[in-house]
C-alpha positions as CSV (number, residue, x, y, z in Angstrom):
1,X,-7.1,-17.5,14.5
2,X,-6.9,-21.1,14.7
3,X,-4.1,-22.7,16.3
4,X,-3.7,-26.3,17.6
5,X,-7.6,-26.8,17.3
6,X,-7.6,-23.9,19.7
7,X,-9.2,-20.0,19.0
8,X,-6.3,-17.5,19.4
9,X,-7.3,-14.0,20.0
10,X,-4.8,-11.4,18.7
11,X,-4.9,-8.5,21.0
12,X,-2.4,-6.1,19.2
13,X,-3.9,-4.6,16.2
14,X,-0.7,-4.2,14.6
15,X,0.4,-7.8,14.9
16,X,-3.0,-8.6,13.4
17,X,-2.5,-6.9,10.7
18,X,1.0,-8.1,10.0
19,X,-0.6,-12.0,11.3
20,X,-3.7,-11.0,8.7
21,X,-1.1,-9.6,5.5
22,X,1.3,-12.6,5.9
23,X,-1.5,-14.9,6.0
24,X,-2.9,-13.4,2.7
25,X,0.4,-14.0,1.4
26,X,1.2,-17.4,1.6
27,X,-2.1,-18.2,0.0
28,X,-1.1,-16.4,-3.2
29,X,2.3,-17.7,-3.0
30,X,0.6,-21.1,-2.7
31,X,-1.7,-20.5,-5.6
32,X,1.3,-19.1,-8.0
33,X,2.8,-22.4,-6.9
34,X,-0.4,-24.3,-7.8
35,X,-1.9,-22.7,-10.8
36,X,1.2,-21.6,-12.7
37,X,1.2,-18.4,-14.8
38,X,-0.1,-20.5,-18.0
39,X,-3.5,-18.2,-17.6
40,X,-2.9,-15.1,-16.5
41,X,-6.2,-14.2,-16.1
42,X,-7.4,-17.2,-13.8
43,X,-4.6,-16.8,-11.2
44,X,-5.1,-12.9,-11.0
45,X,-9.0,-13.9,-10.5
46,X,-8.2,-16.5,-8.1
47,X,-5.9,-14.8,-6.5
48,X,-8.5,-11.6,-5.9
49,X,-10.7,-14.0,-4.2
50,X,-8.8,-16.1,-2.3
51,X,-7.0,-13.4,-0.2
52,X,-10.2,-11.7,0.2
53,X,-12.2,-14.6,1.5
54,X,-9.7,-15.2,4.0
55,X,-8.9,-11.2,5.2
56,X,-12.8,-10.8,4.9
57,X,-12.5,-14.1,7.6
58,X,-9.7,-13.8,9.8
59,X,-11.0,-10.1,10.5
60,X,-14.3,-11.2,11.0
61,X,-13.3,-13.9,13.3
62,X,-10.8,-11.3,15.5
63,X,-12.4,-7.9,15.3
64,X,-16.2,-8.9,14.9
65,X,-17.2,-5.5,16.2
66,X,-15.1,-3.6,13.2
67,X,-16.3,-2.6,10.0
68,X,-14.1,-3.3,6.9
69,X,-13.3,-2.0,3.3
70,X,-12.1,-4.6,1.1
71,X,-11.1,-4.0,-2.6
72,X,-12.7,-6.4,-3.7
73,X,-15.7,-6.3,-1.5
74,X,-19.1,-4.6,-1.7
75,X,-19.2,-1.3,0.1
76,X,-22.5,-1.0,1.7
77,X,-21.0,2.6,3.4
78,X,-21.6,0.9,6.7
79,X,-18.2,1.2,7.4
80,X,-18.9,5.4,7.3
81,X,-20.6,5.1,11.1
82,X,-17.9,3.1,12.6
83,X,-15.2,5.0,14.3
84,X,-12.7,1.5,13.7
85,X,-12.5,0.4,10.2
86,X,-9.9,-2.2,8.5
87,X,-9.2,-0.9,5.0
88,X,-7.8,-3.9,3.2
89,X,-6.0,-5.0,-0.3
90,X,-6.3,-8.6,-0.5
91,X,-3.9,-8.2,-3.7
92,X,-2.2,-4.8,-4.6
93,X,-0.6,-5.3,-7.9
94,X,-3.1,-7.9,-9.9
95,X,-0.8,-7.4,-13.2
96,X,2.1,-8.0,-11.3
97,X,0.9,-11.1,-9.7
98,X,0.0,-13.1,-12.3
99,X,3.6,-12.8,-13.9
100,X,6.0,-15.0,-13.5
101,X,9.3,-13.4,-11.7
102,X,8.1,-10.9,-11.1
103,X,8.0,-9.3,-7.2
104,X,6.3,-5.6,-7.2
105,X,2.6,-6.8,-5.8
106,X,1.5,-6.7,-2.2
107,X,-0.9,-7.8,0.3
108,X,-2.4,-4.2,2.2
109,X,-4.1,-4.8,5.3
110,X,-4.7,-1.8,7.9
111,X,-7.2,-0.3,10.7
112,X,-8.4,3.1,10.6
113,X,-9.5,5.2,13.8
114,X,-11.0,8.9,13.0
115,X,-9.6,9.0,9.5
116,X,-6.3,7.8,10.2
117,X,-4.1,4.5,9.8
118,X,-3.1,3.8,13.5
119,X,-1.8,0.0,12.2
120,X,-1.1,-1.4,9.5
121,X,1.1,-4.3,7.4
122,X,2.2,-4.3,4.2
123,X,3.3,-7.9,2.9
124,X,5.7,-8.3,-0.1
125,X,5.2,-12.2,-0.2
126,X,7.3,-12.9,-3.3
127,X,10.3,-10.7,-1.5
128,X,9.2,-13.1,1.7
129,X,8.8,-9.4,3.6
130,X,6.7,-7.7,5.7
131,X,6.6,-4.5,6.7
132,X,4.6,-3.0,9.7
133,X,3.9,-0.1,12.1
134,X,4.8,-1.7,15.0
135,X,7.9,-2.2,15.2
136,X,8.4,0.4,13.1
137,X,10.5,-0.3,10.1
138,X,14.3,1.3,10.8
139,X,14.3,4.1,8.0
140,X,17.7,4.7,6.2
141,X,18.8,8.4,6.6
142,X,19.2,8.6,2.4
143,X,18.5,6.0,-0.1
144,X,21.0,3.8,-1.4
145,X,23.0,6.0,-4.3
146,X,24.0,9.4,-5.2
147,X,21.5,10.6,-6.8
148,X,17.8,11.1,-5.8
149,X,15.1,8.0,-7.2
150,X,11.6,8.6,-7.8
151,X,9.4,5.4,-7.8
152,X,6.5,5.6,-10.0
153,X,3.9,3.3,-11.8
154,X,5.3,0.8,-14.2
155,X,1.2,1.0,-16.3
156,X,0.0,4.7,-15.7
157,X,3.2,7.0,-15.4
158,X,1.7,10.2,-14.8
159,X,3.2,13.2,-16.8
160,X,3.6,15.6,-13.7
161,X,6.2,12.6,-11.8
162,X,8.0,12.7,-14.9
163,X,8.6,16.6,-14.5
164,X,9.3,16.5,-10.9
165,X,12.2,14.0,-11.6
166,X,13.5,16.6,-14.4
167,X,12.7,19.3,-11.6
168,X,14.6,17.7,-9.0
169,X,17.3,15.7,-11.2
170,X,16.3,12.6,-10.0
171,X,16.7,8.8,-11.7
172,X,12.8,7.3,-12.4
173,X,12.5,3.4,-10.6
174,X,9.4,1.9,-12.6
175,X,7.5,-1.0,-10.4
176,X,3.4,-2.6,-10.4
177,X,2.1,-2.3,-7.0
178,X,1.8,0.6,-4.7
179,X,2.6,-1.2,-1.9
180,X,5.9,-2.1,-3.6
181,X,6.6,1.5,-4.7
182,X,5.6,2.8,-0.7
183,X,8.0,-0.2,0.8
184,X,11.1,1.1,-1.9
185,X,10.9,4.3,-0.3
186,X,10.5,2.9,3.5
187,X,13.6,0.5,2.7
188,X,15.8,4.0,1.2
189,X,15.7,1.8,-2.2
190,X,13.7,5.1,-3.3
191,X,13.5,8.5,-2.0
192,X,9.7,9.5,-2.8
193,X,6.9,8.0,-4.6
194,X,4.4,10.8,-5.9
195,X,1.1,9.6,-7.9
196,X,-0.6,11.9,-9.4
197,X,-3.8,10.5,-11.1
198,X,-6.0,9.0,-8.6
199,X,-6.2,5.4,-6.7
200,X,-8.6,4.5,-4.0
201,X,-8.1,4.1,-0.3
202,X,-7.1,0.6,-0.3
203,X,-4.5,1.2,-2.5
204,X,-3.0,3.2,-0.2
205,X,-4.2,3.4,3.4
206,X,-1.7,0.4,5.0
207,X,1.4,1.2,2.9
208,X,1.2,5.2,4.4
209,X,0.6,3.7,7.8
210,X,3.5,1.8,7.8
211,X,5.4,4.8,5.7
212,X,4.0,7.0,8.8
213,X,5.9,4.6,11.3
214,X,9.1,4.7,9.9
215,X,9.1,8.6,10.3
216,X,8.3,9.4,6.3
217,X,6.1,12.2,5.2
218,X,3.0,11.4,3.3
219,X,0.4,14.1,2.2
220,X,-1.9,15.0,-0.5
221,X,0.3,16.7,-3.1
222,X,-0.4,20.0,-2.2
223,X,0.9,19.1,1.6
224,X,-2.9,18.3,3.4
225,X,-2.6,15.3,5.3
226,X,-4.1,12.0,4.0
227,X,-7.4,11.1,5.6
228,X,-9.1,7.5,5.1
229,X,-13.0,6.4,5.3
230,X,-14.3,8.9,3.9
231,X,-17.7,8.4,2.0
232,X,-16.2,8.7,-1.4
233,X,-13.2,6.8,-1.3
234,X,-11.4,7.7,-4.7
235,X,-8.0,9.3,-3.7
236,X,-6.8,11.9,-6.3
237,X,-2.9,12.0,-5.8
238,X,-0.2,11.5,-2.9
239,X,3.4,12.0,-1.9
240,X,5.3,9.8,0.0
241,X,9.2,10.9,1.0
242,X,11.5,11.7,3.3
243,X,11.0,14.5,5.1
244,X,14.0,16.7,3.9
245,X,12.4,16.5,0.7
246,X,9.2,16.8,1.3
247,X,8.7,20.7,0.9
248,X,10.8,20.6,-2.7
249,X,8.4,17.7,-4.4
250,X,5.6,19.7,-3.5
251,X,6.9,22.5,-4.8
252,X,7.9,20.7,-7.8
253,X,4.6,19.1,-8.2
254,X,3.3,22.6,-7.9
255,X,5.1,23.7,-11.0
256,X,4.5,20.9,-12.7
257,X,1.0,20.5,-12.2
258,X,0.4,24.4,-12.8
259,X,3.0,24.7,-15.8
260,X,1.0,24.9,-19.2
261,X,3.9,24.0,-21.1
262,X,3.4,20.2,-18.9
């Protein structure tokens, strides 16, 4: 990084990627501020590249010797021979972004070592937040209400997080980004997030490193762990939570997933 006409190297991997996510963020905050929302569609484009230009830049300029997986990059599978590999998300939540008011996107920036996120930053610019692994966010012991919330997608609400929120008795919290959704449950604002459905690595790889941190469980939906870089990077379904509920969403995932009347 530049500072004072002077290259700064970051040594800490996680402040790098909470330096890198912030940095990401104030660009699109900047372009919101600069292009309006009068065209939708040329701020979300804009946005897109911006954030990746500069990730794709910063990380080349600190961690020349790392591979990375961008979005909205090429993936020349390179990245499958390197055992250190950034797995970024210029702009989690495209929709979201190019709406005025609203909050629910995300900048996703972390590094992966033998399948798993080790750091990682998850930037709500709109909420002027960040969020990453080291220090580790300060997880409440319940969310914030009496009853359990279940944050699922605002676009593609799958059927099966429906039924687990009938299995379990639990309100439904409807938000864009995945980021967002993983952040709600690391704040207590939510107690799980389950996607069912499929989203790719990028989508999630920074927002269950930082979920990791803060001492949440995040797994496949049948309880296998989550493991990133792999060749094929489509991810068919996840469960983030706190751990005392952890073995009843599977369970009620299970049923849901399995039950024909679903």
């Amino acid at each position: 990084m530049n500072v004072g006409g002077n290259e700064l190297v970051v040594e800490s991997d996680h402040e790098l990627a909470r330096l890198a996510a912030v940095a990401a963020g104030r660009a699109l905050m900047a372009l919101r501020e600069e292009i309006g929302f009068d065209d939708p569609k040329q701020l979300r484009d804009e946005g897109d590249r911006t954030a990746h230009v500069l990730l794709m830049q910063l990380l080349a300029e600190q961690r020349p010797g790392d591979a990375v997986l961008s979005e909205e990059g090429l993936d020349g599978k390179e990245r499958l021979g390197a055992r250190r590999v950034w797995i970024v998300d210029p702009l989690d939540g495209t929709r979201e972004f190019g709406e005025e008011g609203r909050t629910d996107w995300a900048v996703h920036v972390a590094l992966i070592e033998d399948g798993v996120p080790i750091a990682a930053a998850v930037a709500l610019p709109a909420r002027d937040m960040v969020m990453t692994t080291f220090p580790a966010e300060v997880r409440p012991d319940q969310a914030h209400g009496a009853r359990l919330r279940l944050v699922v997608s605002r676009s593609h609400t799958p059927p099966e997080a429906v039924a687990v929120a009938q299995e379990l008795d639990a309100d439904l919290i409807y938000m864009g980004s995945a980021g967002a959704k993983t952040m709600a449950v690391v704040l207590g604002d939510a107690d799980a997030y389950v996607h069912v459905g499929g989203q790719y690595e990028w989508d999630s790889a920074a927002p269950v490193g930082v979920a990791l941190a803060a001492g949440l469980r995040a797994t496949r939906i049948d309880g296998s762990p989550l493991r990133y870089n792999r060749e094929n990077p489509w991810l068919p379904d996840q469960i983030i939570c706190r751990p005392d509920l952890h073995e009843a969403i599977v369970n009620a995932v299970r049923s849901a997933v399995t039950s024909p009347q679903r």
